[in-house]
C-alpha positions, 0 to 999 in steps of 0.5 A, spaced: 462 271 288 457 270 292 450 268 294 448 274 296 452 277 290 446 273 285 442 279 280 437 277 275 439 279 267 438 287 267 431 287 264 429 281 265 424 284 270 420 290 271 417 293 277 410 295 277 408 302 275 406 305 280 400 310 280 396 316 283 403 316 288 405 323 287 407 328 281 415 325 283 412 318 281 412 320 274 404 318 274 401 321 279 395 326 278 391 324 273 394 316 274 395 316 266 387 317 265 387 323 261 383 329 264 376 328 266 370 325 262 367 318 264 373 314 263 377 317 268 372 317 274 371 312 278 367 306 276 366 308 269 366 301 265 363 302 260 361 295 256 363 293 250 356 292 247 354 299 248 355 305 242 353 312 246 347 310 247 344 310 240 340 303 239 345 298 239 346 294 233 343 287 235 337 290 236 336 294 230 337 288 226 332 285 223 330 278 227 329 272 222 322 269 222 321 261 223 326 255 225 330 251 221 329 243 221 334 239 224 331 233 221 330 234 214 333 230 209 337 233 203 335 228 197 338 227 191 333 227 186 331 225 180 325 224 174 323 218 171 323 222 164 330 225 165 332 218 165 327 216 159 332 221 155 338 218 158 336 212 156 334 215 148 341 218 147 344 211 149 348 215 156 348 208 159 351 204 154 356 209 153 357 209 161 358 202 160 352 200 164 347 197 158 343 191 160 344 184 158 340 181 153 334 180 156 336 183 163 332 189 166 337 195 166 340 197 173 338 204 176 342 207 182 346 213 184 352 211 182 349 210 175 346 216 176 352 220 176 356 216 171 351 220 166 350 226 170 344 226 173 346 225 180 352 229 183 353 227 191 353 220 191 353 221 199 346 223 198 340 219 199 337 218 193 329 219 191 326 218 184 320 224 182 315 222 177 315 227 173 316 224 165 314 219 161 317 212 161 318 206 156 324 202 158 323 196 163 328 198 170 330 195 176 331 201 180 335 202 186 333 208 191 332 210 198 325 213 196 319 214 191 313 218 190 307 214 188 307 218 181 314 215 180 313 208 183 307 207 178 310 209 172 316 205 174 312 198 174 307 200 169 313 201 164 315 193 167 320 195 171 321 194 178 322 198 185 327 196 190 328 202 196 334 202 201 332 201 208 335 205 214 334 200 221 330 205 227 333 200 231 339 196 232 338 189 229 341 182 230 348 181 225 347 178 219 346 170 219 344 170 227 338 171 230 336 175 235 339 170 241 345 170 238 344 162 234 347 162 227 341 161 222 342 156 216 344 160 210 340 158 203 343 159 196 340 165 193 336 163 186 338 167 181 333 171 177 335 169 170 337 163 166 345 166 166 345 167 173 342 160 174 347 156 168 353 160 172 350 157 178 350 150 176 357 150 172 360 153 179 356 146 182 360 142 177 366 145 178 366 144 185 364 136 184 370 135 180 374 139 184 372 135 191 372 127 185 379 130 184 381 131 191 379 124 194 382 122 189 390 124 190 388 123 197 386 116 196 393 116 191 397 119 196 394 113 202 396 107 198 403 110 197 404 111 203 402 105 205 406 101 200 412 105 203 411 103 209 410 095 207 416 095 203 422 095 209 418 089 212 418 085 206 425 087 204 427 084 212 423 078 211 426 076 203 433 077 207 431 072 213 429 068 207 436 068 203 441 068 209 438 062 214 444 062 218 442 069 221 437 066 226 441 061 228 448 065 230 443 070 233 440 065 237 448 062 239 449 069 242 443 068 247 444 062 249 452 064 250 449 070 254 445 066 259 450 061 259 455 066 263 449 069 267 448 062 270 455 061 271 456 067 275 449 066 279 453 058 281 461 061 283 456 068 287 453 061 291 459 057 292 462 063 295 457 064 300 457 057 302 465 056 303 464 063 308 459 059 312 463 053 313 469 056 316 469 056 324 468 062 328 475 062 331 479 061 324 484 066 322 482 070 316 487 069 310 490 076 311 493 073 317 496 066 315 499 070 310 503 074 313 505 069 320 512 067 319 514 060 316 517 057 323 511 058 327 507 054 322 513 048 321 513 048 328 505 047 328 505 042 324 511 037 327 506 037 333 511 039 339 510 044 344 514 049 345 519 050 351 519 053 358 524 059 355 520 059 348 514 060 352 517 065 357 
């Protein structure tokens, strides 16, 4: 095979119908457009809107009148009555939300809906003033008519609504330049809070009394410790006196070879410097014959065949 040889796959690729060429193309004549009307001439689009030219359905709607508000906030709401008759059929303390003795009872959505008076928790919250109320409440919402907020603090309770900032604020503990503010200790409101207070500020001076205390324990232990090595050597010296005295024998030894090997280094380089210039060093005496040096020492010259 070769490159010439090459074909794609039989039906890989199909050739473009050709139209209006001739009744032997297979698509001539009429080019596949039926016969006549106004699809087969040319420029007959027709829009996919238009319906013949009777009135199109987009037209013959009714429009709708007004506008719906994107800003319109969907509440949860709630009376104050429908709570009253919670509160009479005794739905909070079943709930598990009663108050404590001689405490305001808690309202806010996730109450609400554990007695079946708010579905979406996600919603904010708004309290109607429709009803009467007898019971003391510590309401939590995110808005109030006046008929609510009045019946709500008549009855002894209190109102409490959930802001939302318009505007980006400063993180909590900081103030505007970004310098931490000095945080106080809130005041609880009633007498639990407040024994629950003071037994956690007690709790927290045993606990820092006890800490000193280990670390003043762990101190003196360690302290102890560190002093006993040292007295063990010291009672030690006390009961061997010899020790001192051998340790000081090797010192003196010690510095007594350093002064000797000081002396014999000395005598050396004096006998090098009293040597004369011309005398033969110790190598050659040593390997000169033993006649010459007799011959030396008798004192006699040699003769005239000697010398020659």
């Amino acid at each position: 095979m070769k490159l010439h040889d090459l074909r794609p796959p039989d039906g890989s690729n199909t050739a473009r119908t050709r139209v209006g060429r001739g009744i032997a193309a297979g698509k001539g004549k009429t080019a596949g457009r039926g016969t006549k009307g106004q699809k087969a001439r040319a420029g007959g689009s027709i829009p996919p809107w238009f319906e013949g030219g009777q009135t199109p359905l987009h037209m013959r709607i009714p429009k709708l009148r007004g506008f719906t508000n994107r800003f319109k906030i969907d509440y949860e709401v709630v009376n104050v009555g429908d709570i009253a008759a919670r509160i009479e059929a005794g739905a909070f303390s079943a709930a598990g939300a009663a108050p404590k003795k001689g405490e305001q009872l808690t309202i806010n959505a996730d109450i609400l809906r554990a007695v079946g008076l708010v579905r979406n928790v996600k919603k904010p919250l708004k309290i109607l003033g429709n009803g009467e109320l007898a019971a003391a409440l510590f309401v939590v919402a995110d808005a109030y008519t006046k008929s609510a907020t009045a019946k709500i603090e008549a009855a002894g309770g209190v109102v409490n609504i959930l802001e939302v900032p318009a505007e980006s604020r400063p993180a909590l503990g900081v103030d505007g330049d970004g310098v931490a503010i000095e945080r106080t200790a809130r005041v609880p409101r009633t007498a639990a809070g407040r024994d629950a207070a003071d037994r956690k500020v007690d709790a927290r001076a045993r606990r820092d009394a006890d800490t000193a205390t280990a670390t003043a324990d762990a101190a003196a232990v360690a302290a102890e410790k560190a002093d006993k090595p040292a007295k063990a050597k010291k009672a030690k010296a006390e009961a061997d006196p010899s020790a001192e005295p051998v340790a000081e024998s090797a010192e003196a030894v010690a510095s007594t070879q350093v002064v000797e090997s000081v002396d014999v280094a000395e005598d050396a380089a004096d006998t090098v410097a009293d040597e004369p210039a011309d005398a033969p060093d110790a190598v050659g005496d040593a390997s000169a014959p033993a006649e010459s040096v007799s011959d030396a020492d008798d004192g006699t010259a040699p003769t005239g065949d000697e010398s020659a």
